[in-house]
C-alpha atoms as an extended CHARMM CRD file, in Angstrom:
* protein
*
       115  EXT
         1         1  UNK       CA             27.5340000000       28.7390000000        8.1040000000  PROA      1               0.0000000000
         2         2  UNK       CA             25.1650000000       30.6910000000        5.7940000000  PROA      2               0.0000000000
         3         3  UNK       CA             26.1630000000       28.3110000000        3.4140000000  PROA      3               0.0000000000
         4         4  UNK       CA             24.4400000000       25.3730000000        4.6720000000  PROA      4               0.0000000000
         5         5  UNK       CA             21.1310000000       27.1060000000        5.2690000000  PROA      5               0.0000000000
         6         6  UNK       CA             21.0330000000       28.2510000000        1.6900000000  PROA      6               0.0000000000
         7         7  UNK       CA             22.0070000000       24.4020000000        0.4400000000  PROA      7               0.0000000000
         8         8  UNK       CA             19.4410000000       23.0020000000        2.7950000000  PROA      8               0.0000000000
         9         9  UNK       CA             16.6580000000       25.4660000000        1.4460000000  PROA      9               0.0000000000
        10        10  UNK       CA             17.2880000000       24.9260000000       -1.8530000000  PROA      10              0.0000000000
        11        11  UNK       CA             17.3240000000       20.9320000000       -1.0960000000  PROA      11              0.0000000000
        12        12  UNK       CA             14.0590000000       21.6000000000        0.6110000000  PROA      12              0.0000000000
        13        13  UNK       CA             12.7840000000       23.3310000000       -2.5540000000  PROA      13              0.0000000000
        14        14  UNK       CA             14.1870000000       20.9140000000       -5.0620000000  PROA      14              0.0000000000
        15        15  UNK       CA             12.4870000000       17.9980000000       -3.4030000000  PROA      15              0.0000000000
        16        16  UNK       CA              8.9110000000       19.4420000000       -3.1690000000  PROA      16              0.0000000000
        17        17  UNK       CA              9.1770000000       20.2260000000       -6.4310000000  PROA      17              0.0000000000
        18        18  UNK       CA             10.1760000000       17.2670000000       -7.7540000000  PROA      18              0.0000000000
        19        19  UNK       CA              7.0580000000       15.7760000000       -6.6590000000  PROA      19              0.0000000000
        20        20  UNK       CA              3.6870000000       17.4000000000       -8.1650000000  PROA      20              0.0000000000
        21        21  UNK       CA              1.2980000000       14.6770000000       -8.0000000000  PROA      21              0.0000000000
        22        22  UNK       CA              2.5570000000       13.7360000000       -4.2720000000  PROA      22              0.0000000000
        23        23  UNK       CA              2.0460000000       17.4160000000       -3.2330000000  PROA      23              0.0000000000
        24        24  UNK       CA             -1.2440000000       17.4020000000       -4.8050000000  PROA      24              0.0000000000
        25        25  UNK       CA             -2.3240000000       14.0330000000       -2.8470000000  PROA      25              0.0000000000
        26        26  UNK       CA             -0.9710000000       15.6740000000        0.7970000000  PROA      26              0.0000000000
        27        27  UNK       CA             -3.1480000000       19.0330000000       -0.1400000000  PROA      27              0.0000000000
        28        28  UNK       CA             -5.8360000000       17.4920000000       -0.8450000000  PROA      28              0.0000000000
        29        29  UNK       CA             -5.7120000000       15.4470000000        2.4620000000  PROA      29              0.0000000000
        30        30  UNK       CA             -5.0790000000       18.5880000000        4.2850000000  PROA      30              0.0000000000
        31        31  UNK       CA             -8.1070000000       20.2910000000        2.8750000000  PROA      31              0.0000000000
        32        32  UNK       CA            -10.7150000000       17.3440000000        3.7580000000  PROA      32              0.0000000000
        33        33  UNK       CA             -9.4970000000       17.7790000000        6.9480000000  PROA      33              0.0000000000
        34        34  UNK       CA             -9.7910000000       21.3420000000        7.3440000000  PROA      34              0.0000000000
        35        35  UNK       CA            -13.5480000000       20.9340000000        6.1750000000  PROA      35              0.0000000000
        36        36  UNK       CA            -14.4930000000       18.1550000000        8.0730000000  PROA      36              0.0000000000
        37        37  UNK       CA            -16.5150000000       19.3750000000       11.4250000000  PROA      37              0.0000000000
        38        38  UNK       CA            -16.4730000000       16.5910000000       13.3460000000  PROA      38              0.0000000000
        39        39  UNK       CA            -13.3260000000       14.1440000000       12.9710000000  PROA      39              0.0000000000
        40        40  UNK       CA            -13.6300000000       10.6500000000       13.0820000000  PROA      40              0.0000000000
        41        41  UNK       CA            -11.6090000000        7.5110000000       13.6380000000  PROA      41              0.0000000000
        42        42  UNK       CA            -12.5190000000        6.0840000000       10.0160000000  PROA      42              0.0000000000
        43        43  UNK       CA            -11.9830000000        9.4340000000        8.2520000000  PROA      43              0.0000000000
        44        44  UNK       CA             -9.0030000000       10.6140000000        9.4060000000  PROA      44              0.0000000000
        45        45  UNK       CA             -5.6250000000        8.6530000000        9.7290000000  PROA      45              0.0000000000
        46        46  UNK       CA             -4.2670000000       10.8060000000       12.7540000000  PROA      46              0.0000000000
        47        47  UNK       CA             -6.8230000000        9.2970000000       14.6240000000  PROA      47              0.0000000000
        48        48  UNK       CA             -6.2360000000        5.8260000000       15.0230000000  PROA      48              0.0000000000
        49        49  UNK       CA             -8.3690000000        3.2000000000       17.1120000000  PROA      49              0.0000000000
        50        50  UNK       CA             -7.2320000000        3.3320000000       20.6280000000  PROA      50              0.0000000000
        51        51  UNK       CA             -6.6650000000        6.6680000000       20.9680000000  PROA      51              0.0000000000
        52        52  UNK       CA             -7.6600000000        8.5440000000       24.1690000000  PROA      52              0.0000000000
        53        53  UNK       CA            -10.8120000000       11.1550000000       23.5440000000  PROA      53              0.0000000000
        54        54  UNK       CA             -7.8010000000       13.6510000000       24.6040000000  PROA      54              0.0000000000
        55        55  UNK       CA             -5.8500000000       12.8760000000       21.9190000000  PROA      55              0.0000000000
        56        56  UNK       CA             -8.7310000000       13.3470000000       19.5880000000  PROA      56              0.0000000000
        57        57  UNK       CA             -9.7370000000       16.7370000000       20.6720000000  PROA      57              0.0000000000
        58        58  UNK       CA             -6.0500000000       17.5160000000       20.3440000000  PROA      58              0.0000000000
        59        59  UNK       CA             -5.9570000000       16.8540000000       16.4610000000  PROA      59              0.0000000000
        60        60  UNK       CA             -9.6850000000       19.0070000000       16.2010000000  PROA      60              0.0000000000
        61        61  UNK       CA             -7.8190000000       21.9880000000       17.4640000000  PROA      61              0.0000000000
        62        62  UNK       CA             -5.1490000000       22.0940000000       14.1070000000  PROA      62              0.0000000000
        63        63  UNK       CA             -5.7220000000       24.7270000000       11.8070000000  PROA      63              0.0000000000
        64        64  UNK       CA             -5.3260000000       21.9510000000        8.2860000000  PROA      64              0.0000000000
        65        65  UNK       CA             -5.9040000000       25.2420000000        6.0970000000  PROA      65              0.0000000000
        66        66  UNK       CA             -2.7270000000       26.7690000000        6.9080000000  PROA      66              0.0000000000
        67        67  UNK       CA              0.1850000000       24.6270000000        6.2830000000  PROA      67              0.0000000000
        68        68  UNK       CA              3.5560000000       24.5880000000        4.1370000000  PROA      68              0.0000000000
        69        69  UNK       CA              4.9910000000       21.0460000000        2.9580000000  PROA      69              0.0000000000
        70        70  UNK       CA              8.2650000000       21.0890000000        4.1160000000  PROA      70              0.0000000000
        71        71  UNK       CA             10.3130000000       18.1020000000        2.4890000000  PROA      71              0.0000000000
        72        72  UNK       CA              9.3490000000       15.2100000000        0.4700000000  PROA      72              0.0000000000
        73        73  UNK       CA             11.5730000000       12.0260000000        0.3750000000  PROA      73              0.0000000000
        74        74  UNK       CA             10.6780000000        9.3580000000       -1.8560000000  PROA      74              0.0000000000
        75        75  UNK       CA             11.4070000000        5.9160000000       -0.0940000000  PROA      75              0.0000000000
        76        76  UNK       CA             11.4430000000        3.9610000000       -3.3710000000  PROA      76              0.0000000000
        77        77  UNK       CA              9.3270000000        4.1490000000       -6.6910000000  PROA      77              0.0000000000
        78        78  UNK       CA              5.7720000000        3.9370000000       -4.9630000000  PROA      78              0.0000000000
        79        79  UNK       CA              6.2640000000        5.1160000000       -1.7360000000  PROA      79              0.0000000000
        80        80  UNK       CA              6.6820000000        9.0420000000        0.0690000000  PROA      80              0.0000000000
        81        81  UNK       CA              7.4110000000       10.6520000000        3.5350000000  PROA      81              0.0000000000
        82        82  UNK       CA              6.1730000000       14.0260000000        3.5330000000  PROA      82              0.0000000000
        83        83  UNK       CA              6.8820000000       16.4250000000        6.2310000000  PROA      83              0.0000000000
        84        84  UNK       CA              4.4770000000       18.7590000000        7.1650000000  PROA      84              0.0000000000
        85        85  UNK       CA              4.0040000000       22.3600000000        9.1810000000  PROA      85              0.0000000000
        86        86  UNK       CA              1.2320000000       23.4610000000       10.7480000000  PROA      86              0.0000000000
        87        87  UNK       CA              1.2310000000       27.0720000000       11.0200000000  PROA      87              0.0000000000
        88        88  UNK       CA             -1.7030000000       27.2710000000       13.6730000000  PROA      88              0.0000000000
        89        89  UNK       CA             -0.8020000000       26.0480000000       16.0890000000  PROA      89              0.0000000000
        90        90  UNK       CA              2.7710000000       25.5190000000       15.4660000000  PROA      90              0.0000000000
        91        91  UNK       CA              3.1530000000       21.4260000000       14.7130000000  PROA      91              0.0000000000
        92        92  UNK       CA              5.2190000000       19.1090000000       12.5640000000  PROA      92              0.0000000000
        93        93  UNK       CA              3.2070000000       15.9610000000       10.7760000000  PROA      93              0.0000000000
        94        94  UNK       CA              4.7970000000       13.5240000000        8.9630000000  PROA      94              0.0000000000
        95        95  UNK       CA              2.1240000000       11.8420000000        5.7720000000  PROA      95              0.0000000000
        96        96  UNK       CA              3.4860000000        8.3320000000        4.1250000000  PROA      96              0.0000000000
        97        97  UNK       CA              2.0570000000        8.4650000000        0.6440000000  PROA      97              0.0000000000
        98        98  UNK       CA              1.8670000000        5.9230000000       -1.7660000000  PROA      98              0.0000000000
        99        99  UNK       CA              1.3650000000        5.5300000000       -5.6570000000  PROA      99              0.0000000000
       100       100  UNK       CA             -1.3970000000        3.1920000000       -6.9300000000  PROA      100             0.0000000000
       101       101  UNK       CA              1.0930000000        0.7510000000       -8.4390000000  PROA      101             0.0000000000
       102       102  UNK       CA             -2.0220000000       -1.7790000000       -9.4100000000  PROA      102             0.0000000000
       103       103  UNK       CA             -3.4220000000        0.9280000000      -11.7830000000  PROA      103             0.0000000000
       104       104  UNK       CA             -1.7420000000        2.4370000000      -14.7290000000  PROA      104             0.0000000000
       105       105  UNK       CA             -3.1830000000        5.8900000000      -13.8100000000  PROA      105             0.0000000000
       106       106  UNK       CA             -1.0370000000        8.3980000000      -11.4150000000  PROA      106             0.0000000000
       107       107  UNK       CA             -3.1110000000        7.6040000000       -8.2850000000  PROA      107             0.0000000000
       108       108  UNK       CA             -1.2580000000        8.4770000000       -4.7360000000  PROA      108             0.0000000000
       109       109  UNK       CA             -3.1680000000        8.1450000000       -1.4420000000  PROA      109             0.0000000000
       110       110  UNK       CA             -2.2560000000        9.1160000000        2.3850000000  PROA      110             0.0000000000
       111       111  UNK       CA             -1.8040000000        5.2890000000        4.1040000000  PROA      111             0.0000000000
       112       112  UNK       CA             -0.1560000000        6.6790000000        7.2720000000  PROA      112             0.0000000000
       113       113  UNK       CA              0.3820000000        9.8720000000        9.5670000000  PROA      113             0.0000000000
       114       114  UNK       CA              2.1420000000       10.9630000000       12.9490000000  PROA      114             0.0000000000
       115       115  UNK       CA              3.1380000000       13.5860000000       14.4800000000  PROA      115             0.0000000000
């Protein structure tokens, strides 16, 4: 059984790895949001339009400082889920991140999040 742990941590480790400039987009998405004081629904894609003012305050509570990227999975050339864990309080995002594929420069932006 040991086995499989050790497989599926060094999987875990291999693909966040294997993805620099996609790691690099998702912390610097996590550390505008640990500076912003006030969130809003155009700056931030965990808040969507609709959402309840409860679910707002929820996302204001998250520590965004203190975090470890947990997987990456590449869904094609351009596009990336990225699993995410908040340490404070405990909570699993997910960020979809995709490459600039218009531009001939390594650009990668957060288009979509959930928890």
């Amino acid at each position: 059984m040991w086995k499989i742990y050790i497989l599926v941590g060094m999987l875990c480790l291999t693909s966040c790895s294997k993805y620099p400039e996609v790691k690099e987009c998702v912390q610097k998405y996590l550390e505008e949001m640990a500076n912003h004081d006030s969130i809003s629904i155009n700056d931030n894609l965990l808040i969507k339009p609709g959402d309840s003012p409860k679910t707002m305050n929820d996302y204001k509570c998250y520590n965004y400082s203190d975090y470890k990227i947990t997987n990456i999975i590449s869904r094609g050339d351009s596009l990336f889920k990225v699993a995410v864990e908040l340490i404070s309080p405990k909570r699993e995002i997910a960020l979809l991140v995709e490459k600039d594929t218009i531009k001939n420069e390594n650009s990668y932006s957060v288009i979509d999040s959930w928890c």
